[in-house]
Gaussian input, Z-matrix of N, CA and C with variables (Angstrom, degrees):
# hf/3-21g

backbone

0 1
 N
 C     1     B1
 C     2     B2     1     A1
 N     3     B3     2     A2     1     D1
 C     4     B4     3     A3     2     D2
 C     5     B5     4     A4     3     D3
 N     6     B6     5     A5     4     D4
 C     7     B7     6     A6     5     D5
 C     8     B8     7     A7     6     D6
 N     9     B9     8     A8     7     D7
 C    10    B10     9     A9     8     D8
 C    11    B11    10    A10     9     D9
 N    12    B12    11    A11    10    D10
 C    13    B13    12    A12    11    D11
 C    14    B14    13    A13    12    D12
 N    15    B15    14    A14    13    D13
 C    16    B16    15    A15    14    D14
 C    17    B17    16    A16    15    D15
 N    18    B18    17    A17    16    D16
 C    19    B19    18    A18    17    D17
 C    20    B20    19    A19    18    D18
 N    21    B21    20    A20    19    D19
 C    22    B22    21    A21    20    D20
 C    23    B23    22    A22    21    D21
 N    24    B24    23    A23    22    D22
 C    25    B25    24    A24    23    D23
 C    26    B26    25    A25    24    D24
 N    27    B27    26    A26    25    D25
 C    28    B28    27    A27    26    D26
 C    29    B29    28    A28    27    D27
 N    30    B30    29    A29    28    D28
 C    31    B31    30    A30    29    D29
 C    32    B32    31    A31    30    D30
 N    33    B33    32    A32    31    D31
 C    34    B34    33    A33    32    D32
 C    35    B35    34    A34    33    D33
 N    36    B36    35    A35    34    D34
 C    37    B37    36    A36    35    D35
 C    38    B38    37    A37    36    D36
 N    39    B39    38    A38    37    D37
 C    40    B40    39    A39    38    D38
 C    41    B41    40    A40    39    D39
 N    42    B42    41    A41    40    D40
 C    43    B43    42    A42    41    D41
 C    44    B44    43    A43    42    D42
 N    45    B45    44    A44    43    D43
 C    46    B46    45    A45    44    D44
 C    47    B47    46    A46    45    D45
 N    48    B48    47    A47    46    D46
 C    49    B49    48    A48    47    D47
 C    50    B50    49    A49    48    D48
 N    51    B51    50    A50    49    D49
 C    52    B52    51    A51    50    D50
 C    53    B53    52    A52    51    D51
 N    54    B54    53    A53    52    D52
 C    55    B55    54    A54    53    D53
 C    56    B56    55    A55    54    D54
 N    57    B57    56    A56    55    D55
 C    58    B58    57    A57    56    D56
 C    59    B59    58    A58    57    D57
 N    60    B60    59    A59    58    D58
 C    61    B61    60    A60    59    D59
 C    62    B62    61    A61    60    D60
 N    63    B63    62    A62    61    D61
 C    64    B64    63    A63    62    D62
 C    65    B65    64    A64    63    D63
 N    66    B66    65    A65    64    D64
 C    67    B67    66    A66    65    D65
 C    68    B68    67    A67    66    D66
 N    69    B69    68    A68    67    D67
 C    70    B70    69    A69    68    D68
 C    71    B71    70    A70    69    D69
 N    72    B72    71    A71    70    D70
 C    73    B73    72    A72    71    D71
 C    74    B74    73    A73    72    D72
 N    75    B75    74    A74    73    D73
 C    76    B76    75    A75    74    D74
 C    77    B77    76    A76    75    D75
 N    78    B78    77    A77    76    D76
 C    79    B79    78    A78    77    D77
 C    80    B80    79    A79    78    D78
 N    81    B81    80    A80    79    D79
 C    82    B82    81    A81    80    D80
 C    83    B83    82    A82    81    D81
 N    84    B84    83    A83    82    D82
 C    85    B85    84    A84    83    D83
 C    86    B86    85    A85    84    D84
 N    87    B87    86    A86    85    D85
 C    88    B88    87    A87    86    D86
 C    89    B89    88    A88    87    D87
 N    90    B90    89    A89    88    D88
 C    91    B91    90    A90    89    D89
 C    92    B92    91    A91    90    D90
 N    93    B93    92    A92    91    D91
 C    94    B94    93    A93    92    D92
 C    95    B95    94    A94    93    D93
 N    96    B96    95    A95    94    D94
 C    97    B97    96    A96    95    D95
 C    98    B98    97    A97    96    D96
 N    99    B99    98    A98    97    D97
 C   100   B100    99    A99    98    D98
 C   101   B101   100   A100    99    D99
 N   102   B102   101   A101   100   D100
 C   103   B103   102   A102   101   D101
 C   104   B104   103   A103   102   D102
 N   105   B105   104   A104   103   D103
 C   106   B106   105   A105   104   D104
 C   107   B107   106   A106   105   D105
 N   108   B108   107   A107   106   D106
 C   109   B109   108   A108   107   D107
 C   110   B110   109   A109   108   D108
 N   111   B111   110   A110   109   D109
 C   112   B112   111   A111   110   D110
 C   113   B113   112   A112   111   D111
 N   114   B114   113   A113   112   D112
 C   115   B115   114   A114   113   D113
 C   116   B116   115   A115   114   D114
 N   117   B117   116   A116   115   D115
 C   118   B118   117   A117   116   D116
 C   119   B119   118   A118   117   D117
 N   120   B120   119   A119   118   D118
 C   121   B121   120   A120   119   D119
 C   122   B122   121   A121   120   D120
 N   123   B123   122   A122   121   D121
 C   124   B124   123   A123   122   D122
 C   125   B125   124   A124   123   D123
 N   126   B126   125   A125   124   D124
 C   127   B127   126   A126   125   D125
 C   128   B128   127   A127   126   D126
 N   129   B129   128   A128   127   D127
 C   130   B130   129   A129   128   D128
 C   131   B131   130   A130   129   D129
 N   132   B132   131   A131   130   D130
 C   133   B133   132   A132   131   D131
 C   134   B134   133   A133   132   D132
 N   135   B135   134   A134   133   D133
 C   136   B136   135   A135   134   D134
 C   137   B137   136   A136   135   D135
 N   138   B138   137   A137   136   D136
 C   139   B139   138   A138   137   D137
 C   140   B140   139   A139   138   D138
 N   141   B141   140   A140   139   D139
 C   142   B142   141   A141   140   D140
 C   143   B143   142   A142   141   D141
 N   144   B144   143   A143   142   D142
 C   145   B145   144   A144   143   D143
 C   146   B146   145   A145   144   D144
 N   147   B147   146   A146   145   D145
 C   148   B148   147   A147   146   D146
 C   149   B149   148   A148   147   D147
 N   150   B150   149   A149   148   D148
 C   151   B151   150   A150   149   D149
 C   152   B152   151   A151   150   D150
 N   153   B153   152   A152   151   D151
 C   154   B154   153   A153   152   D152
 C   155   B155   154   A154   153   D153
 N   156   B156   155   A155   154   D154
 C   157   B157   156   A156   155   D155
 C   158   B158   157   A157   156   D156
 N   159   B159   158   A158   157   D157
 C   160   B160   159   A159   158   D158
 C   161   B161   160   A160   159   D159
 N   162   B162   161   A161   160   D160
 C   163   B163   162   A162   161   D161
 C   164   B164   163   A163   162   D162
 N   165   B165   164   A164   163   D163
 C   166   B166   165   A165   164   D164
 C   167   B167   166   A166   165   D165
 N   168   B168   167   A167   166   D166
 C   169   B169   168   A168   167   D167
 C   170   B170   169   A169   168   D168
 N   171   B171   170   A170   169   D169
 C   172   B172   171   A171   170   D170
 C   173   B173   172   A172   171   D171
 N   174   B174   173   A173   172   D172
 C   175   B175   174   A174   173   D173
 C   176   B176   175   A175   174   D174
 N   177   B177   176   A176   175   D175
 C   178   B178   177   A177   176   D176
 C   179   B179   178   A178   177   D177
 N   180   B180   179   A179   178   D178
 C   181   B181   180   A180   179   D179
 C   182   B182   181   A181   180   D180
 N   183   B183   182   A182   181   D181
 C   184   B184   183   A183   182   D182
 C   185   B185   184   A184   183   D183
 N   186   B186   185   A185   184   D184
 C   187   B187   186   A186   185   D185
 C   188   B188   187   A187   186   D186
 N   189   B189   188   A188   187   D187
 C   190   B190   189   A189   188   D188
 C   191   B191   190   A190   189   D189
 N   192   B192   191   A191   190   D190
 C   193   B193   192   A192   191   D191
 C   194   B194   193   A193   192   D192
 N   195   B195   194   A194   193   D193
 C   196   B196   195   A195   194   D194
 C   197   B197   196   A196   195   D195
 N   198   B198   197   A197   196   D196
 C   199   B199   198   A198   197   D197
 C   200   B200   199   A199   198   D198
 N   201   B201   200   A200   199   D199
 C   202   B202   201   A201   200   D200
 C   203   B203   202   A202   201   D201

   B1=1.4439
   B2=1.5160
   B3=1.2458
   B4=1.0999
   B5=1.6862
   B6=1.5831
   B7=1.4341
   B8=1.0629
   B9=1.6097
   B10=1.4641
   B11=1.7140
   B12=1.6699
   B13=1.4145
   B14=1.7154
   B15=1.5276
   B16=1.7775
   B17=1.2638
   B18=1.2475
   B19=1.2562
   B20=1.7594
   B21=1.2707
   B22=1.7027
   B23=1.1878
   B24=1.7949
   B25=1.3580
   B26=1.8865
   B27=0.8287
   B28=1.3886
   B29=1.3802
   B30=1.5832
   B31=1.6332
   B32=1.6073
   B33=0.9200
   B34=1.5920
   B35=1.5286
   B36=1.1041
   B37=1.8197
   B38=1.3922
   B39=1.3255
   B40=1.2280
   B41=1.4765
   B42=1.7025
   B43=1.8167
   B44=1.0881
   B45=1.4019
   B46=1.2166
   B47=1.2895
   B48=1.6531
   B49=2.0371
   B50=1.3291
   B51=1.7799
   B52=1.4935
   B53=1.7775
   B54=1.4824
   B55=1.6355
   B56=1.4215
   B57=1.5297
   B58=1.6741
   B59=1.5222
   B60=1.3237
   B61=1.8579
   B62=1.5016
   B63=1.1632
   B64=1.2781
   B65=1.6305
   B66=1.7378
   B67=1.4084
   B68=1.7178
   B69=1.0259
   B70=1.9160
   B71=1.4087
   B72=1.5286
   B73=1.2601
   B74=1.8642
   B75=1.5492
   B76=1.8094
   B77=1.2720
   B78=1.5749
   B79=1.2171
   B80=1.9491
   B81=1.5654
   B82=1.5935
   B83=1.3122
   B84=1.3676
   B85=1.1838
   B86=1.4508
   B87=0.9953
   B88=1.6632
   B89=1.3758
   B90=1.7799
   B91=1.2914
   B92=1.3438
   B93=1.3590
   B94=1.4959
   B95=1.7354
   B96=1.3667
   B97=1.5184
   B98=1.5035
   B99=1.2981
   B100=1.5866
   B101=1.3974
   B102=1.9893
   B103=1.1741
   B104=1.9144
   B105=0.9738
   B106=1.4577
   B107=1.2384
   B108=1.3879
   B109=1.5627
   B110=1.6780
   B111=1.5078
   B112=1.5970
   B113=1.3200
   B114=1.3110
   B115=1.7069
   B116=1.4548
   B117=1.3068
   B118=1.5432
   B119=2.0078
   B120=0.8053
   B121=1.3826
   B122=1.8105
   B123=1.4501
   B124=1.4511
   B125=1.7153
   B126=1.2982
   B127=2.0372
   B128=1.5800
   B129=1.2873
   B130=1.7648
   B131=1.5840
   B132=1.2702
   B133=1.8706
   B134=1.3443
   B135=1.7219
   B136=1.5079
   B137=1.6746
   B138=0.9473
   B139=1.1625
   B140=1.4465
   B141=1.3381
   B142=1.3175
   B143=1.7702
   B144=1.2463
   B145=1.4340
   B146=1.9314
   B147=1.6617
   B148=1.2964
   B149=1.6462
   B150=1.4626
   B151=1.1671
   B152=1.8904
   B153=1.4671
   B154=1.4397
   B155=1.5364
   B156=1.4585
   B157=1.6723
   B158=1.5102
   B159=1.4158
   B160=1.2156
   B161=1.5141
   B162=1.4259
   B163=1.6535
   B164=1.5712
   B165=0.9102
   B166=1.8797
   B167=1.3885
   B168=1.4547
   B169=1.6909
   B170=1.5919
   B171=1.5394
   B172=1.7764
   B173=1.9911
   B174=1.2178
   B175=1.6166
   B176=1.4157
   B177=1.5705
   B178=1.8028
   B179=1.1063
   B180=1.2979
   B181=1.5340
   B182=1.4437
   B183=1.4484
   B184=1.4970
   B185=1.6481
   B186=1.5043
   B187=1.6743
   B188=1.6290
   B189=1.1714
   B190=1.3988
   B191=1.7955
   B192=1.2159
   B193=1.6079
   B194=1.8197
   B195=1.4501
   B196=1.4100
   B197=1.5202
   B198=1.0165
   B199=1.5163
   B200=1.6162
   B201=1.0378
   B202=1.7242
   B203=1.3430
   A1=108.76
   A2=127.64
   A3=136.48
   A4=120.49
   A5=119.04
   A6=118.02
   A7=106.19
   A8=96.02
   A9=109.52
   A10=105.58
   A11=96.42
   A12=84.32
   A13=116.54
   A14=94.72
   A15=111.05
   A16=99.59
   A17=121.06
   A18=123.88
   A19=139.36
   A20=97.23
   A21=119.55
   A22=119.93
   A23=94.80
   A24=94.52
   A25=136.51
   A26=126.68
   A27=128.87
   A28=143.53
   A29=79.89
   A30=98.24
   A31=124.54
   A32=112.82
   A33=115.59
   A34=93.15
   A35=120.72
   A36=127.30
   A37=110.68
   A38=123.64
   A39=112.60
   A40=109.95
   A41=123.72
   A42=126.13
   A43=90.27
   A44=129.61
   A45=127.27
   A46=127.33
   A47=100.63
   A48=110.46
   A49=105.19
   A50=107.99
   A51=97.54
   A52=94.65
   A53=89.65
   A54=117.48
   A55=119.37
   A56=95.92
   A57=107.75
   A58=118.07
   A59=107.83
   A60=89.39
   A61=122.16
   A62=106.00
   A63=101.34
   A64=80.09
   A65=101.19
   A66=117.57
   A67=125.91
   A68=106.89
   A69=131.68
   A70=104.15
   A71=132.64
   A72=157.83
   A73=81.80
   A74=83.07
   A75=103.44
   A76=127.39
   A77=114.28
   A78=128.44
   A79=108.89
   A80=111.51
   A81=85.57
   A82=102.44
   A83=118.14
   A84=148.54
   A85=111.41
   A86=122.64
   A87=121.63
   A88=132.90
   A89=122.04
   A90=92.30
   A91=83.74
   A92=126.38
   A93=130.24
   A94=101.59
   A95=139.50
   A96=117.94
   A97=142.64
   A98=116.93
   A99=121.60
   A100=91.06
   A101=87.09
   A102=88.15
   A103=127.06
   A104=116.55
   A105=130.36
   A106=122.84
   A107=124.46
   A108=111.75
   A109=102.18
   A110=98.64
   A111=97.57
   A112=105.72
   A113=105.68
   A114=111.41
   A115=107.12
   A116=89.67
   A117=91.03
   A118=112.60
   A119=101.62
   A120=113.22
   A121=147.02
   A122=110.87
   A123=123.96
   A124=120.81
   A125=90.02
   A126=94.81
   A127=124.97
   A128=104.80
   A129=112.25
   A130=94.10
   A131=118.59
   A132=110.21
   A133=107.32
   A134=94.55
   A135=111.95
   A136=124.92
   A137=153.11
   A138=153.42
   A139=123.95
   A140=127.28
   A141=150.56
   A142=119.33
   A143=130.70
   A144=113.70
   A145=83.16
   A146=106.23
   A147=82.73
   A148=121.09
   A149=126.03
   A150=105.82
   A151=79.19
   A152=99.58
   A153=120.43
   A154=99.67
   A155=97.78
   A156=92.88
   A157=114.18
   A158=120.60
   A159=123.15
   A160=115.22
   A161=126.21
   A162=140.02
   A163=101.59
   A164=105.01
   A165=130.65
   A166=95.22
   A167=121.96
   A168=120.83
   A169=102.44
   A170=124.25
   A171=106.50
   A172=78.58
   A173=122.32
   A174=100.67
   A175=115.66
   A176=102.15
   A177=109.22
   A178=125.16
   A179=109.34
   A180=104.43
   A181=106.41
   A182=125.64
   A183=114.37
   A184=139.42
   A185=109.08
   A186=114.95
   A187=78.15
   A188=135.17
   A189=120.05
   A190=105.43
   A191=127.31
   A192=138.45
   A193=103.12
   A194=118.53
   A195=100.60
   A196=97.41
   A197=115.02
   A198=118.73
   A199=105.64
   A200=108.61
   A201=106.63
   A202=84.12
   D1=151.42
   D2=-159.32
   D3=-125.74
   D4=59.29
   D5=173.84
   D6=-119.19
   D7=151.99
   D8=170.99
   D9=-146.03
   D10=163.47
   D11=170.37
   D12=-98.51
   D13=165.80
   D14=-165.54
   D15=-105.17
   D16=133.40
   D17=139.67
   D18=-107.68
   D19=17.32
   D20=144.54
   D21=-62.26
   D22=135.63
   D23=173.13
   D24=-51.99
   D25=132.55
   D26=168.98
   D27=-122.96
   D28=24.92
   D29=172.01
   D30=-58.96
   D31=1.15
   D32=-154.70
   D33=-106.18
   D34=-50.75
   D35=148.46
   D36=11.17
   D37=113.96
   D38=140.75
   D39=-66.07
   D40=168.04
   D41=172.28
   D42=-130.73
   D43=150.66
   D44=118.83
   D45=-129.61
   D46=153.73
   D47=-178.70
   D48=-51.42
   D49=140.64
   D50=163.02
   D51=-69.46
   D52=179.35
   D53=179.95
   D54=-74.18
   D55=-22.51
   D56=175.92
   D57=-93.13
   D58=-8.74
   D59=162.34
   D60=-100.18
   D61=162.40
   D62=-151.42
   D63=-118.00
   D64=-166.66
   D65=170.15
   D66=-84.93
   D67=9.84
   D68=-166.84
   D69=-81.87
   D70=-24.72
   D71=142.44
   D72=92.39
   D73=58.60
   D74=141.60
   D75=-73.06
   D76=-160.90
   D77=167.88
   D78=-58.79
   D79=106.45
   D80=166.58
   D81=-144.55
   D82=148.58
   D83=-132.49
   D84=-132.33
   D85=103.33
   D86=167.76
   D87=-112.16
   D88=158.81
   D89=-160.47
   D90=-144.46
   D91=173.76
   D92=-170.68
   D93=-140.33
   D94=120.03
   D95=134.90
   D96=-62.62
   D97=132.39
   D98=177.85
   D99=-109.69
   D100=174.07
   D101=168.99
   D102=-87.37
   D103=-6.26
   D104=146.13
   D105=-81.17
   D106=-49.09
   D107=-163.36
   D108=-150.55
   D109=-179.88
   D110=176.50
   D111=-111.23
   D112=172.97
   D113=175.69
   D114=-124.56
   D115=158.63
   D116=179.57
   D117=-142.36
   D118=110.54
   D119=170.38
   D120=-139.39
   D121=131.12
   D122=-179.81
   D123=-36.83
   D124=78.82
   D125=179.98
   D126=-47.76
   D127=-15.27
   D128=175.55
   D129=-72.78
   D130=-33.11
   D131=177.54
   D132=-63.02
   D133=107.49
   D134=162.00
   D135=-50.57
   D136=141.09
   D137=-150.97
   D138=11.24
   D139=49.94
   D140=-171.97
   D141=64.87
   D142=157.83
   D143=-177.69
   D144=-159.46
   D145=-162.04
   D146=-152.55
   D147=-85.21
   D148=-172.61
   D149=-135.27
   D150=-169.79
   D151=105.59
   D152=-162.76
   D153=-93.81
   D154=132.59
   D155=172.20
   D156=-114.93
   D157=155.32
   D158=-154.44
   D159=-152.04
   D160=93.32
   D161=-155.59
   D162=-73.59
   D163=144.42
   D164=-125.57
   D165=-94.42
   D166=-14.46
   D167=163.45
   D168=-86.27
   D169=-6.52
   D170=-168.45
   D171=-117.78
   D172=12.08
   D173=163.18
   D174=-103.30
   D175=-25.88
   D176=153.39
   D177=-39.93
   D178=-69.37
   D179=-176.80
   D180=-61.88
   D181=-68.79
   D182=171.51
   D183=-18.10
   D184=-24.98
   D185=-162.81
   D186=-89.25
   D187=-69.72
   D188=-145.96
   D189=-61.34
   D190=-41.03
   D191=177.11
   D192=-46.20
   D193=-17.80
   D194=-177.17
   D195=-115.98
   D196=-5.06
   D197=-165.36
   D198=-104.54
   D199=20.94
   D200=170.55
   D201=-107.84

């Protein structure tokens, strides 16, 4: 599998919360599409922190493995 972290900008990103964090300032999880890959980053990080990227055939296989 193929992530690493970025330190390019990624402001340009749309994010969105997964569905499973709540406001309890749990685990929450955000994720971005590119046009290569997705991102993934910790939304409790106040003014962004780091922010893993992840090529768009190794988030395929990944989504179905957590989703059973």
């Amino acid at each position: 599998m193929s992530v690493e972290q970025v330190s390019e900008n990624v402001n340009g990103l749309r994010w969105f919360k997964s569905s499973y964090s709540g406001s309890g300032g749990g685990d929450c999880v955000e994720v971005a599409a590119g046009l290569d890959a997705v991102y993934v980053r910790d939304s409790k990080v106040v003014g962004g922190g780091p922010v893993l990227r992840i090529g768009r055939d190794e988030w395929a296989a990944f989504v179905p493995c957590v989703t059973r």
